[in-house]
C-alpha positions in Angstrom: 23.4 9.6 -8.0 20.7 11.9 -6.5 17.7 10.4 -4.9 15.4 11.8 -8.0 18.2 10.3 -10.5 17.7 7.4 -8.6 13.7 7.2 -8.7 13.6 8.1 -12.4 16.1 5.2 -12.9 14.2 2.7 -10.9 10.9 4.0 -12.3 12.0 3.2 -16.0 13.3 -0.4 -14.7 10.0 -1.6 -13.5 8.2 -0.2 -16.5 10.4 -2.4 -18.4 10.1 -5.3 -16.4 6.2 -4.9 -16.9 4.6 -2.8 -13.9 3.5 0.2 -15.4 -0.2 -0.9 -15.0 0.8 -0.9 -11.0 2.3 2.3 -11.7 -1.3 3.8 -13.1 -3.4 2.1 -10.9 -1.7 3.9 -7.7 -1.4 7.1 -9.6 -4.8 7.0 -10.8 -6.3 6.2 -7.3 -8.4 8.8 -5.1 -10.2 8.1 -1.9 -13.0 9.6 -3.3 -13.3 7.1 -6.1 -13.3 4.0 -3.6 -16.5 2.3 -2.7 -16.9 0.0 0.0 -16.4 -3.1 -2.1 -13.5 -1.5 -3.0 -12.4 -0.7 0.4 -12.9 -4.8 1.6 -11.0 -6.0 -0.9 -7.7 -3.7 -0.5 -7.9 -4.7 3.0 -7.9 -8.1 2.2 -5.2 -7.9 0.3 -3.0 -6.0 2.7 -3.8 -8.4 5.4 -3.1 -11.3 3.0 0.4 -9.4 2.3 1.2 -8.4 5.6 4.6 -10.6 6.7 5.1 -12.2 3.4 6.6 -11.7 0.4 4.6 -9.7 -2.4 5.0 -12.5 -5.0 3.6 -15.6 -2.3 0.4 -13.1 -1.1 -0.6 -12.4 -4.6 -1.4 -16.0 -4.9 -2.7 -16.2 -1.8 -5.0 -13.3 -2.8 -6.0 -15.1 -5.9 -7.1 -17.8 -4.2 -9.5 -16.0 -1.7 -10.9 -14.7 -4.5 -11.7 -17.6 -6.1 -12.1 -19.7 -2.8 -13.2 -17.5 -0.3 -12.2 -17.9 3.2 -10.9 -21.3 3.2 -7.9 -20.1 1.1 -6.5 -18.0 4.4 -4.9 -20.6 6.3 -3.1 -18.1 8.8 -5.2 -17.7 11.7 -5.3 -14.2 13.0 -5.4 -13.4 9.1 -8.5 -15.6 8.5 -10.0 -13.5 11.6 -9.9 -10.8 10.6 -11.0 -11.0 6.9 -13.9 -12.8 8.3 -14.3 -9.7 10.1 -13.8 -7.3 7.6 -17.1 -9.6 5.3 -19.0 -8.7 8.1 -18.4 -5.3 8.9 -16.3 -3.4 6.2 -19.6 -1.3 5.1 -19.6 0.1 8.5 -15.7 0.4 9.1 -15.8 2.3 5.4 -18.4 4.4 6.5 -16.7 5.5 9.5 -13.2 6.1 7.3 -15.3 8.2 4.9 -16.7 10.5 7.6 -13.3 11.2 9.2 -12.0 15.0 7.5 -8.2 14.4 6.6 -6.3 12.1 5.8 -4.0 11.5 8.6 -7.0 10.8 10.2 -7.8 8.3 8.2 -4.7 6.9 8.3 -4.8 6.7 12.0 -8.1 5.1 12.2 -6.8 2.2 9.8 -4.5 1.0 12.7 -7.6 0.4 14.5 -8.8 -2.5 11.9 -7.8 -5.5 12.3 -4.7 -7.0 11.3 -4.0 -3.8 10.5 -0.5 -2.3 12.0 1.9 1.1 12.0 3.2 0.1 8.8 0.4 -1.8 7.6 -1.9 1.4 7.7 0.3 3.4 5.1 -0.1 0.1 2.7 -3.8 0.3 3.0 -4.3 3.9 3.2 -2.1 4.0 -0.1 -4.2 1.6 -1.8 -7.0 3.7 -1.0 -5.9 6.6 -2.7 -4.8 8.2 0.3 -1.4 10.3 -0.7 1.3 8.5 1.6 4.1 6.0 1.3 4.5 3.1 3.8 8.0 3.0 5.9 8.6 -0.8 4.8 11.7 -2.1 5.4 13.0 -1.1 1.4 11.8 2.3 1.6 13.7 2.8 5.3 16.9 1.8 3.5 16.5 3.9 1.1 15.7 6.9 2.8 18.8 6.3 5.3 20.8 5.6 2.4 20.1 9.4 0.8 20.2 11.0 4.4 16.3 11.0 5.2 15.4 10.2 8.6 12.0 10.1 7.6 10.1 8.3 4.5 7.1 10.4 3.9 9.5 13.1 3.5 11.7 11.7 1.2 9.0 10.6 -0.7 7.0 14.0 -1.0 10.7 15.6 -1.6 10.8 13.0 -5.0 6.9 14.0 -5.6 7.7 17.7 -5.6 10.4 17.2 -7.9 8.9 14.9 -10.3 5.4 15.7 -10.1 4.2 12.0 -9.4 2.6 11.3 -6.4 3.6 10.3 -2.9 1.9 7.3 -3.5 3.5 6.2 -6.8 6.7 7.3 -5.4 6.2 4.5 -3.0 5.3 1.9 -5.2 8.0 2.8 -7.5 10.2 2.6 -5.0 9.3 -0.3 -3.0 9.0 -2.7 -5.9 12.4 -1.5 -7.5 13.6 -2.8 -4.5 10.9 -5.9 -4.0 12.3 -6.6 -7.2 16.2 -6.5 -6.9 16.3 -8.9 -3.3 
């Protein structure tokens, strides 16, 4: 099976399994489209996921919602969304004025909590074009003979005419899904 046989395939599962709505929102998503509301709460949620399993930080994130700050019990976590309440206005403002993206991308690894994977996660959720080199994406690009993810990933896009970023999400919960 080819890597594109393989991302249609996994595509159609999670569909059927209910995630087409995660599907849309990442395809759907441009940077230029995020406010900085927007912006605080994807980086609460990416904090909230980093380290854990998708499935326990969704709850997690539910409950900040709904709670606030006392539902982060992790403490450099806790830290830095209490950072980002204070200044993700100013941190957004800064992203918005940078030109590209990689240089958005970089600059995300300067937030905190934020990490060289971790950046790809929230620069995705942004509406920035990338995929993140988790773990599940790794494999899979090692297993089709890609030493690097993005490429794989914009290989699939090409191909299929989806973006980068819904490549990634396909991919990654196919996978999130399966272990």
């Amino acid at each position: 099976m080819s890597i594109v046989e393989f991302y249609n395939q996994a595509k159609q599962d999670i569909i059927q399994k209910g995630y087409k709505q995660e599907i849309d929102y990442v395809e759907k998503r441009y940077f230029d489209d995020v406010t900085p509301y927007n912006f605080q709460k994807e980086f609460v949620y990416v904090v909230c996921n980093s380290g854990m399993k998708n499935q326990v930080a969704e709850k997690i994130y539910k409950n900040y919602l709904e709670n606030g700050i006392s539902a982060i019990n992790h403490p450099g976590k806790k830290k830095a969304i209490e950072q980002a309440e204070r200044y993700y206005d100013i941190w957004f403002e800064i992203l918005q004025d940078l030109k590209t993206d990689d240089e958005k991308v970089e600059y995300l690894e300067v937030l905190p909590f934020i990490g060289e994977i971790t950046k790809y996660h929230l620069a995705r959720n942004l509406g920035i074009d990338c995929a993140k080199p988790d773990r599940h994406l790794v494999r899979i690009a090692e297993k089709y003979g890609y030493d690097d993810v993005q490429k794989m990933c914009q290989f699939i896009s090409d191909v299929c005419g989806d973006r980068i970023g819904t490549v990634d999400i396909v991919l990654w919960r196919y996978s999130n899904l399966k272990v």
